[in-house]
Structure formats: C-alpha cells, structure tokens
N, C-alpha and C positions, 0 to 999 in steps of 0.2 A: 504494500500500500504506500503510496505515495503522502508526503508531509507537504504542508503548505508551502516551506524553505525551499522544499528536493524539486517543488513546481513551480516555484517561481524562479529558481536557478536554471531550471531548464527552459523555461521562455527566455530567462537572457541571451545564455546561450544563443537559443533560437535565432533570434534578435539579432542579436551579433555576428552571426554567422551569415543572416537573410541581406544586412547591408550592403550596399550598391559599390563598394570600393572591395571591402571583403569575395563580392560574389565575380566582380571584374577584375579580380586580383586573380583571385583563384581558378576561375576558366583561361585567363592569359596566360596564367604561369604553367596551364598544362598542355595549352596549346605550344608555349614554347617547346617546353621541354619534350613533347611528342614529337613536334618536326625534327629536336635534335635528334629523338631516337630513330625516327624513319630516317632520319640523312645515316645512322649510324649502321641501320639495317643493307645502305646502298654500298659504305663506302667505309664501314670501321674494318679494324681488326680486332679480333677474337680471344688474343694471349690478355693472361691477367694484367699487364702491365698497362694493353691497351683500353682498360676496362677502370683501371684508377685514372688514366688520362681522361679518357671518356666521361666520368663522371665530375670529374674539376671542369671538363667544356660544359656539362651543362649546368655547373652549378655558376660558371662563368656567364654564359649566355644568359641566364635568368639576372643576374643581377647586372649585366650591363642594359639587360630592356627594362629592368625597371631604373634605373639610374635613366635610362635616354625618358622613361616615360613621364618619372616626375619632374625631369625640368622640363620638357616640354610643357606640361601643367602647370611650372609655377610660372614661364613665360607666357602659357594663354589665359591664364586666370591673375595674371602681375594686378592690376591695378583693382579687380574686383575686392580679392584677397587681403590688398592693401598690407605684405609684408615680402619688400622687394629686399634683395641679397641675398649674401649667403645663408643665412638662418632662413629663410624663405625659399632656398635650394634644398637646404636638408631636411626641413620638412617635409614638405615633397616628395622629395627621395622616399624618406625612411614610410613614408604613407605608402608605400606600397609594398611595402613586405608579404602581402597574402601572393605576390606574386610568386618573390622568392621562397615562400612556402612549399607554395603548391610544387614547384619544380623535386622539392626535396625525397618523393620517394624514387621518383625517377634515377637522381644520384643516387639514392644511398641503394636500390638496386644494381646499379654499376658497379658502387664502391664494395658491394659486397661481394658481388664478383669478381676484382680486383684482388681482393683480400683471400679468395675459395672459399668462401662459406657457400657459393652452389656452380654450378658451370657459368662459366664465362661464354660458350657459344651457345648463341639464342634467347640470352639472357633479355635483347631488347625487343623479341617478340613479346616477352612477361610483361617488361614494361611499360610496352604500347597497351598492353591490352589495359592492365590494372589501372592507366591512363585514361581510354576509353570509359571503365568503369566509374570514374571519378567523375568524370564528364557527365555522365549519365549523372551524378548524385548532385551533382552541381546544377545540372537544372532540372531537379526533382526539388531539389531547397527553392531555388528562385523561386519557381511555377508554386509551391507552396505557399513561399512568402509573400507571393502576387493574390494568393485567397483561391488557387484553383483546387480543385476536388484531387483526390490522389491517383484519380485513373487517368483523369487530364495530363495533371501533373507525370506522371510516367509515360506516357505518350509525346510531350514535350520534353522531358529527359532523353529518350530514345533520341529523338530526332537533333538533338544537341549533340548526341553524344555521334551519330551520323553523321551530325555536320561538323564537329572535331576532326575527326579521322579525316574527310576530303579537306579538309584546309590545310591540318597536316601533311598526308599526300601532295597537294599540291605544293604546300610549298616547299616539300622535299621536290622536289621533279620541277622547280625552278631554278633552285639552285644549283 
C-alpha cells in the first residue's frame, strides 16, 4: 500500500521526468548516441580496446552537442533571458545534462565491453536496441505527461521509437 509521502514523491518524480528540457534532453541524447552506435555498427572495430575508444567517442559526442546546444540557447534566448556571459554560457550548458545522461548507457555498454564483462562483437546491436527501447519509454512519458490514455500513449511510443531508429539510420548513411 502506498503512503501519502511514497505518492507524492512519485508524482514529482513524474513531474520531473514529464518536463520539456528533461524529455528533449533525453530523446536527443539517445538519438545521438544511437547514430554513434549505427556509425559504429558500419565502421568500428570489435577488439576491447576499440570498444573503451568507442565509448569515450560517445560519451564525447554527447557532451560536445550538448555544449554546441546550450550556447546556441543562450545566444537565441540572450536578451529574453536577460543573463549575457559566461555565467549565462554555463548555465546553458550544464541545463542540459538529461542529454549527456541519456547517452550514458550506450557508453557504459561499450565500456563494458572494453573492460570483458560481455563480448565486444555485436555489443552495439545490444545497444541500438536497448536505445530503441528507451525511445519507446520516452515517448510513453511525454504522450502520458501530455494526458493521453496508455494505449495512445504506446502507440505514440512505438512510433517515436520508429522514428528514432530512421533518423538514426539516416544519419549514419550520411555520414
């Protein structure tokens, strides 16, 4: 049975998770990291060594978009904002951390193949997938947090998480 505490904590949660920076943090940061993994599935190598490298590019890649994202942000939002400089750079910046979150299981499945706690080849089929997965949860949250019903809501997770994967693809097969 659930306490008043145990359900109000979980609507913050909720709450906190449903937010518009939170939920654009964490669809980008899996979109990045997914393309990494498909660029990795076209063009990595497979020894442990290439698998700690691999996971430092994407834990790299993740924090340079969000580094390019938040100033872009604090340059289109400068005068809204009303907090120009560097302190109004690193806000910015560090606001989007749900990005370089979301990237994190993707690394640390690399890194852990880097390390052998499992195979190193095909390790980034795992990671696309459990990618995909995330995707799908991530717009199961929004579609929720917008008030849609849970069959909607999973229907619109699907289709996010469909439309991950081809944006992914694509923009692996542009590069």
């Amino acid at each position: 049975m659930y306490t008043e505490s145990a359900i109000r904590h979980r609507r913050a949660v909720w709450s906190w998770l449903a937010q518009p920076t939170a939920l654009f943090g964490g669809v980008y940061g899996l979109l990045v990291s997914s393309s990494a993994v498909a660029a990795l599935t076209q063009f990595g190598e497979t020894t442990r060594a290439a698998r700690m490298d691999d996971a430092l590019w994407v834990l790299f890649t993740a924090l340079s978009s969000a580094l390019a994202h938040g100033y872009a942000h604090q340059i289109a939002h400068r005068d809204a904002h009303g907090r120009p400089g560097v302190r109004g750079v690193v806000r910015a910046v560090l606001a989007e951390w749900p990005l370089v979150v979301a990237a994190l299981p993707t690394a640390l499945l690399l890194w852990g193949a880097g390390l052998g706690w499992w195979r190193s080849a095909g390790i980034e089929y795992v990671a696309f997938g459990i990618n995909t997965v995330l995707l799908l949860g991530w717009g199961v949250l929004a579609s929720r947090a917008a008030g849609s019903r849970w069959g909607r809501a999973l229907r619109i997770g699907c289709a996010d998480a469909i439309l991950g994967v081809a944006v992914a693809l694509v923009s692996t097969l542009l590069k």
